[in-house]
C-alpha positions as CSV (number, residue, x, y, z in Angstrom):
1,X,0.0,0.0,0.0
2,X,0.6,3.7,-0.9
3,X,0.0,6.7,1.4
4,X,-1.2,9.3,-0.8
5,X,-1.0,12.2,1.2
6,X,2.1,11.4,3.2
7,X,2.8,14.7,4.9
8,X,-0.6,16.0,4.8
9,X,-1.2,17.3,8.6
10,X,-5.0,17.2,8.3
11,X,-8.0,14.6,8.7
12,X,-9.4,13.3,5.2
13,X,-13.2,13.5,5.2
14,X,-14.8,12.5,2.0
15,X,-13.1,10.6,-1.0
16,X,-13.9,10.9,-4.4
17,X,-12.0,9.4,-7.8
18,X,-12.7,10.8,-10.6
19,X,-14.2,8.5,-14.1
20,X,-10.7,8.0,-15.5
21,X,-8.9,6.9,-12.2
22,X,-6.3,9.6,-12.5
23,X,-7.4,12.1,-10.0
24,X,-8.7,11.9,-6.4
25,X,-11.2,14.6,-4.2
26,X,-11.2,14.9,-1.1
27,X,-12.5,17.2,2.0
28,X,-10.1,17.8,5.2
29,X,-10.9,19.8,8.2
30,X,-9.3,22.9,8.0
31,X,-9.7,26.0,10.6
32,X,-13.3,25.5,10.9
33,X,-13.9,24.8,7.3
34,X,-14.1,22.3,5.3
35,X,-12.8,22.6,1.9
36,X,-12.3,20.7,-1.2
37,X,-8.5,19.1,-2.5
38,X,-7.4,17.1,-5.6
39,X,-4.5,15.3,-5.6
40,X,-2.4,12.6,-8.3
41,X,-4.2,9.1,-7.8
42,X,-0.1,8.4,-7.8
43,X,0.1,10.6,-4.7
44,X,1.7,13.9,-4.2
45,X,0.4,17.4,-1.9
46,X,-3.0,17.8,-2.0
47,X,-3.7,21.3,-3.9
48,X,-6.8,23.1,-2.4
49,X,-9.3,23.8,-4.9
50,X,-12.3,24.9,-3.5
51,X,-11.8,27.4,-0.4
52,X,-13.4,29.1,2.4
53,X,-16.5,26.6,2.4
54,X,-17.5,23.7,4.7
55,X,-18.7,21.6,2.2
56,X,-19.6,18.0,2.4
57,X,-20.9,14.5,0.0
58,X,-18.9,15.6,-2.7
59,X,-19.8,13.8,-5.8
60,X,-18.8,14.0,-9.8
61,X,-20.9,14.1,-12.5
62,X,-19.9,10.7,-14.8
63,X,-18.1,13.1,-17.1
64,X,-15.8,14.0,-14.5
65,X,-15.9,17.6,-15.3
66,X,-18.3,19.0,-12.6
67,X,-18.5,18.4,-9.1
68,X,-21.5,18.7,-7.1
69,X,-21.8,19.0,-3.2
70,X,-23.1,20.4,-0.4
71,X,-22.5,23.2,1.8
72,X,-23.7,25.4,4.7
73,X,-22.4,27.7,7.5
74,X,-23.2,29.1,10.6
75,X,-25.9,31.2,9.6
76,X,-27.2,29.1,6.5
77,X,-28.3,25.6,6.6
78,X,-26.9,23.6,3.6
79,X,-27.4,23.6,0.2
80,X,-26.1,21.8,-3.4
81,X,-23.3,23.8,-5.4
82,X,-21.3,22.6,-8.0
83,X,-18.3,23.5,-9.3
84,X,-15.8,22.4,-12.6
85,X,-13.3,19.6,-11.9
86,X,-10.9,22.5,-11.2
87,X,-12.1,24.4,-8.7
88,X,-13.8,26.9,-10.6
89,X,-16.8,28.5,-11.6
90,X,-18.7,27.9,-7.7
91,X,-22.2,27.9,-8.4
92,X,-25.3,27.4,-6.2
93,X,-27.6,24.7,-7.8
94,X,-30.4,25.1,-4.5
95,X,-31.8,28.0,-2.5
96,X,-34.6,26.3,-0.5
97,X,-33.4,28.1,2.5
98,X,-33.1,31.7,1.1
99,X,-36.5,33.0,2.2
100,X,-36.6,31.6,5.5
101,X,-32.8,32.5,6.5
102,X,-33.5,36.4,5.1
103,X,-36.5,36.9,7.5
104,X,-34.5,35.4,10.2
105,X,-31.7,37.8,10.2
106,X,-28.9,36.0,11.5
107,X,-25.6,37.2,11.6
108,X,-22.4,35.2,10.6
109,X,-20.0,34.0,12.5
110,X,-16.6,36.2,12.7
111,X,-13.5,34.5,13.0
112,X,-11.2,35.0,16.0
113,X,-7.3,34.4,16.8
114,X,-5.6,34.7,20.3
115,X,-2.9,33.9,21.7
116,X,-3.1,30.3,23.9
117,X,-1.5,28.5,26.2
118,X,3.1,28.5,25.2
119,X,2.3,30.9,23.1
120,X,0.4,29.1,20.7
121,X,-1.9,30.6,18.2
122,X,-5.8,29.9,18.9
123,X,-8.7,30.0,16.3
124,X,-12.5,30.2,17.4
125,X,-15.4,32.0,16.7
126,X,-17.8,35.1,17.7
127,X,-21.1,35.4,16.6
128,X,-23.3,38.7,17.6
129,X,-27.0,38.4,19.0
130,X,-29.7,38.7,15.9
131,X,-30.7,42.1,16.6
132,X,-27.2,43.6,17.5
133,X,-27.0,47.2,18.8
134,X,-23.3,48.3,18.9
135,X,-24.8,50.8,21.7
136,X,-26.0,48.1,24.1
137,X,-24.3,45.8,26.3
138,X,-25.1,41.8,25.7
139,X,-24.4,38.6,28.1
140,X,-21.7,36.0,26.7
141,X,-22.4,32.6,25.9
142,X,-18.9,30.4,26.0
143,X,-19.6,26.8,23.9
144,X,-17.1,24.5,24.2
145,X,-17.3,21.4,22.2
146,X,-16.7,17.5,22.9
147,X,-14.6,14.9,21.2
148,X,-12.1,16.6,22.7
149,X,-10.6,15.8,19.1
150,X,-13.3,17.5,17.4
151,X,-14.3,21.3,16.3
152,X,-16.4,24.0,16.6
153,X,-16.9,24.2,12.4
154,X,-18.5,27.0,10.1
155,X,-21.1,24.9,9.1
156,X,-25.1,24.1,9.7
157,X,-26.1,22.2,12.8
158,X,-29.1,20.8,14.6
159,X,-27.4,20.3,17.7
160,X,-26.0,23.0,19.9
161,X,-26.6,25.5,17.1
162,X,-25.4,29.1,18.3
163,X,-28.1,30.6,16.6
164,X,-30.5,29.8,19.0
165,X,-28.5,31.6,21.4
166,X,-27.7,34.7,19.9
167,X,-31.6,34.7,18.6
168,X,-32.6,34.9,22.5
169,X,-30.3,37.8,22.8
170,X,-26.9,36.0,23.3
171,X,-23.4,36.7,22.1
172,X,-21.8,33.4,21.6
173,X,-18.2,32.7,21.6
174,X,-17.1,29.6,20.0
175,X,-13.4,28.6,20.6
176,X,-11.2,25.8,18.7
177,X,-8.4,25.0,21.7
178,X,-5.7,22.0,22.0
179,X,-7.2,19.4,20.9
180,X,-9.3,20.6,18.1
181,X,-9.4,18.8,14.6
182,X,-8.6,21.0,11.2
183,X,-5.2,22.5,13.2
184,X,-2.4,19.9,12.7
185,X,-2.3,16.8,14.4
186,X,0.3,18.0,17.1
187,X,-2.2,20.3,18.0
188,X,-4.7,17.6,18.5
189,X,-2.2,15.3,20.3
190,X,-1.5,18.8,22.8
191,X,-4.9,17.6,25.2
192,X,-4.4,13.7,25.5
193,X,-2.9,13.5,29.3
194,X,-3.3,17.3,29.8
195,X,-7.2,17.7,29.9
196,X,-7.7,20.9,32.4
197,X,-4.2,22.0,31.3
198,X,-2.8,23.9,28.4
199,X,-6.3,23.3,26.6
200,X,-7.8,25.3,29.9
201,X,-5.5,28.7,29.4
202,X,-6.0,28.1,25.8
203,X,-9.8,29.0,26.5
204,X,-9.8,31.8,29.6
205,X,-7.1,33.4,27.1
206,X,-9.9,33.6,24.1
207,X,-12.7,34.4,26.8
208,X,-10.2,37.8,28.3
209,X,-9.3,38.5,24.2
210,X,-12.9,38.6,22.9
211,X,-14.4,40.7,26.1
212,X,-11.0,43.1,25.4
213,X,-12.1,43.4,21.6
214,X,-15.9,43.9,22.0
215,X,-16.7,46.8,23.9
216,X,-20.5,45.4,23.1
217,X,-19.7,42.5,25.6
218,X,-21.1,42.7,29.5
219,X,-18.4,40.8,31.2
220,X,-20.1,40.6,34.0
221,X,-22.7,38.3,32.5
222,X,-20.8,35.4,31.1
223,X,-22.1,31.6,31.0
224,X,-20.2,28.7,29.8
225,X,-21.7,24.9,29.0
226,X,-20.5,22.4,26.7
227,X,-21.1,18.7,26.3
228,X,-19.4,15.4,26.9
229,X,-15.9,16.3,27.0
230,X,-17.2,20.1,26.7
231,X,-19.2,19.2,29.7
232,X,-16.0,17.9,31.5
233,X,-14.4,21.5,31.0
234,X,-17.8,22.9,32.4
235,X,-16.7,20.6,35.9
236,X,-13.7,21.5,35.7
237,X,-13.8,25.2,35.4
238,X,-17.0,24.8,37.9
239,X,-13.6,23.8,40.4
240,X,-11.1,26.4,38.7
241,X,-13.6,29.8,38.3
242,X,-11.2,32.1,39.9
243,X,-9.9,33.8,37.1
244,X,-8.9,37.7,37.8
245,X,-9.9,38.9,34.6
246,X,-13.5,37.2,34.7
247,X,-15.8,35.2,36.0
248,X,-18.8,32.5,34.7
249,X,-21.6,33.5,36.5
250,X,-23.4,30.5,35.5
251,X,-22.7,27.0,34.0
252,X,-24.4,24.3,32.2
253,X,-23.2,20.5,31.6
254,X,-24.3,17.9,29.0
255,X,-23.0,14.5,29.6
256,X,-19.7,15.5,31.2
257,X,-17.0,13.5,32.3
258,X,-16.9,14.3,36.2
259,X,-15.1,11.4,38.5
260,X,-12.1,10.3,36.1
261,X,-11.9,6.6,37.9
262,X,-15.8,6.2,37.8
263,X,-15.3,7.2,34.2
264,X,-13.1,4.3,33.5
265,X,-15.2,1.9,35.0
266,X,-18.3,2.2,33.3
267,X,-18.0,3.7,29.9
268,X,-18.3,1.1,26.8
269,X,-15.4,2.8,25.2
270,X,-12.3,1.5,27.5
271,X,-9.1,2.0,25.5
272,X,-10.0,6.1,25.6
273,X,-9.5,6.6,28.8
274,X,-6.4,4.7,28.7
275,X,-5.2,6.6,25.6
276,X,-6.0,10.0,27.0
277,X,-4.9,9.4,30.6
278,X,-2.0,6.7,29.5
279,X,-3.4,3.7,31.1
280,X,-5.7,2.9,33.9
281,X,-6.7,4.1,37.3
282,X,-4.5,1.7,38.9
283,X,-1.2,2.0,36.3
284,X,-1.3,5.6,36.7
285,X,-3.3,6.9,39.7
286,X,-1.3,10.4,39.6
287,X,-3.1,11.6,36.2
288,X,-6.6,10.1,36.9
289,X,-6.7,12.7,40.0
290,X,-4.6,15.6,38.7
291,X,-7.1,16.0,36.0
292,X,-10.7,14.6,37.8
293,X,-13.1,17.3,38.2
294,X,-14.8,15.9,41.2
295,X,-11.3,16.4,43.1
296,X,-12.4,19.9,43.4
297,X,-15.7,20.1,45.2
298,X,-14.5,22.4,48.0
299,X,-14.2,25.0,45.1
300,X,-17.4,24.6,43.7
301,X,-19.9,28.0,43.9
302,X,-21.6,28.3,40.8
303,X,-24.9,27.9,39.8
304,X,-25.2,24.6,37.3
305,X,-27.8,23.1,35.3
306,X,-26.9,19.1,34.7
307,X,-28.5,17.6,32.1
308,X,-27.8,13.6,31.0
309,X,-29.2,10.7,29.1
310,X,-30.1,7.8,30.8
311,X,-29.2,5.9,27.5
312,X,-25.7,7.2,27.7
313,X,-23.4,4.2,28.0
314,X,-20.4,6.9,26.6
315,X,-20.5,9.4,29.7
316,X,-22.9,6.8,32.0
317,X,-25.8,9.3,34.1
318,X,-23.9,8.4,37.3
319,X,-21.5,10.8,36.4
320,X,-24.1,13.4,35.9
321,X,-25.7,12.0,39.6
322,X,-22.2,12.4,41.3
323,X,-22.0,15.4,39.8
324,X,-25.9,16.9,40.7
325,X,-25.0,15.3,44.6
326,X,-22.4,17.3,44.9
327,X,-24.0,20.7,44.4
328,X,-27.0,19.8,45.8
329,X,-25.4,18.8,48.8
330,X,-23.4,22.4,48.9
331,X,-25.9,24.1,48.9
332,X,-25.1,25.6,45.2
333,X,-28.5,26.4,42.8
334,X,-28.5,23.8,40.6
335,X,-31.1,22.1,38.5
336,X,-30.9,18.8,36.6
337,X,-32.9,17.6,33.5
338,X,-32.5,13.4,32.6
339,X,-33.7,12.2,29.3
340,X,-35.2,8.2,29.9
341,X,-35.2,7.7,25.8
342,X,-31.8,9.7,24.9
343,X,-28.0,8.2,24.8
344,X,-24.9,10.7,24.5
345,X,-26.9,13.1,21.7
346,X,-30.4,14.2,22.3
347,X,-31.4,13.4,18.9
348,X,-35.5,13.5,18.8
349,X,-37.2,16.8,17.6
350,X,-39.0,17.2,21.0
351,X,-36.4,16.4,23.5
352,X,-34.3,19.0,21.3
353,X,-37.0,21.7,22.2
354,X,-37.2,20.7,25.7
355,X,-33.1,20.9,25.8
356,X,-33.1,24.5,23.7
357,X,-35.9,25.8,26.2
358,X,-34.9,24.6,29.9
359,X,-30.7,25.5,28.6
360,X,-31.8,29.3,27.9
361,X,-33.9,29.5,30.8
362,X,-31.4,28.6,33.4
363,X,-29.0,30.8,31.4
364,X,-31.8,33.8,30.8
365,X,-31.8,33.2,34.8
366,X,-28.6,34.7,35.7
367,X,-27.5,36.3,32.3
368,X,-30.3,38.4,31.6
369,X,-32.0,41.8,33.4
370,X,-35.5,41.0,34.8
371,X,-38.3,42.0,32.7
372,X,-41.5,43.2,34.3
């Protein structure tokens, strides 16, 4: 065997080879995008040919002179483009979503750089509320994603989709730390055996960069939430929110990792734990409680909603439970919403409205002035 793109630090998404066997397509995370490559079926450096789209089930026509795909962003669900063989001559084929998306005014996501953790350059991005008024002042939604090997990507989604939030009034920032895909594969190596460490200054350095930027931005209203490994940041900053520069008023947690050695034991996906924390609880005790959020209960004060599925075998509900104790039993306000018909995704229509609504009223709770 062959490797093609030998040397190519990103993640190859879709494949496509052209009719005559002489030419391969392909997609590759790439700073929250998603574009399109070609490359020699003989192998060589991938030469970018469509940019600056997050595009997806590429496909050529039989000819293998067109290529046809889909694509969408943050504030446009996706539609089918095609494009020549080359790379040029972009051209929308669908607009089903053009009269819907005009009347719903949603702004696009801005993109962001800061300075991280050694130094190290960090990409993310901002996205104002819907009806943005440079003259008022407007809470701050932090989002940080799971995986951790995963991104925060310019594209269409019907989970944990910022525009909800910035449609209720939200500014959302949306950060890409250590560990996120589309940024080398060093960078995504940086969080495996450092979970609450560089990938944690990575993130309070974006949060202190976009409040400097955007005078628009109350920081003293600032929520953070996040799921599965997002949700583990959420317990972990919920034991680390001393920052001098800010503070999360409020927190939220979907599926997080919370007790490191319960973690191990239950979850039906053993060799990540032992890849991320380099073996087991027993063969390296040290690194399960340097990096366990439930090692840091005495420093817990802020308010948390806790939300789980009972069907997650991924993240099991007792960490949630632990997690829900713990607060409960400091005395911290705290609320906790279980899903009985929902693994590690809440994926039906109306337990996604349930989520949307209960998430952005604990948030409106704390983030935003009363209303008479």
């Amino acid at each position: 065997s062959v490797e093609l793109t030998k040397g190519f630090d990103l993640q190859v998404e879709d494949v496509v080879l052209s009719p005559d066997g002489s030419t391969i397509y392909l997609t590759a995370g790439d700073r929250g995008k998603h574009p399109i490559f070609r490359i020699s079926s003989g192998g060589g450096v991938p030469e970018k040919i469509v940019p600056n789209v997050f595009a997806t089930n590429v496909r050529i026509t039989p000819d293998g002179k067109t290529l046809v795909f889909a694509a969408s962003s943050m504030h446009s669900p996706a539609e089918i483009y095609s494009t020549s063989a080359l790379g040029s001559d972009v051209r929308d084929l669908t607009s089903v979503n053009a009269q819907l998306m005009s009347s719903a005014k949603l702004k696009p996501a801005e993109e962001v750089e800061w300075t991280g953790a050694l130094g190290k350059k960090i990409h993310g991005y901002i996205i104002k509320p819907n009806n943005f008024d440079a003259s008022k002042k407007y809470p701050l939604v932090v989002l940080i994603h799971g995986g951790p090997q995963s991104a925060w990507n310019n594209s269409w989604s019907y989970r944990w989709n910022p525009q909800v939030f910035t449609d209720a009034g939200y500014a959302v920032f949306m950060p890409n730390p250590r560990g996120s895909l589309g940024y080398t594969q060093q960078f995504v190596d940086d969080i495996s055996g450092d979970w609450g460490g560089k990938v944690f200054i990575d993130l309070k350095n974006g949060i202190a960069e976009v409040l400097r930027r955007n005078p628009y931005l109350d920081r003293t209203r600032i929520g953070g939430a996040g799921a599965s490994y997002g949700g583990y940041m959420v317990n972990w900053i919920l034991g680390h929110n001393n920052d001098p520069r800010f503070r999360y008023k409020v927190l939220v947690s979907h599926d997080g990792v919370y007790n490191l050695d319960s973690m191990y034991a239950t979850t039906e996906e053993l060799w990540f734990p032992e890849w991320e924390f380099k073996g087991t609880p027993w063969t390296n005790p040290a690194m399960y409680s340097r990096w366990s959020p439930h090692k840091f209960v005495n420093n817990f004060n802020t308010p948390i909603l806790i939300i789980h599925g009972e069907l997650d075998y991924r993240v099991p509900i007792g960490e949630g439970m632990q997690r829900f104790t713990a607060v409960q039993r400091k005395g911290i306000d705290s609320k906790m919403l279980i899903f009985p018909d929902e693994g590690h995704w809440v994926l039906k229509p109306q337990n996604s409205r349930l989520w949307f609504h209960t998430v952005l009223d604990w948030l409106d709770k704390y983030l935003q002035p009363m209303t008479s």
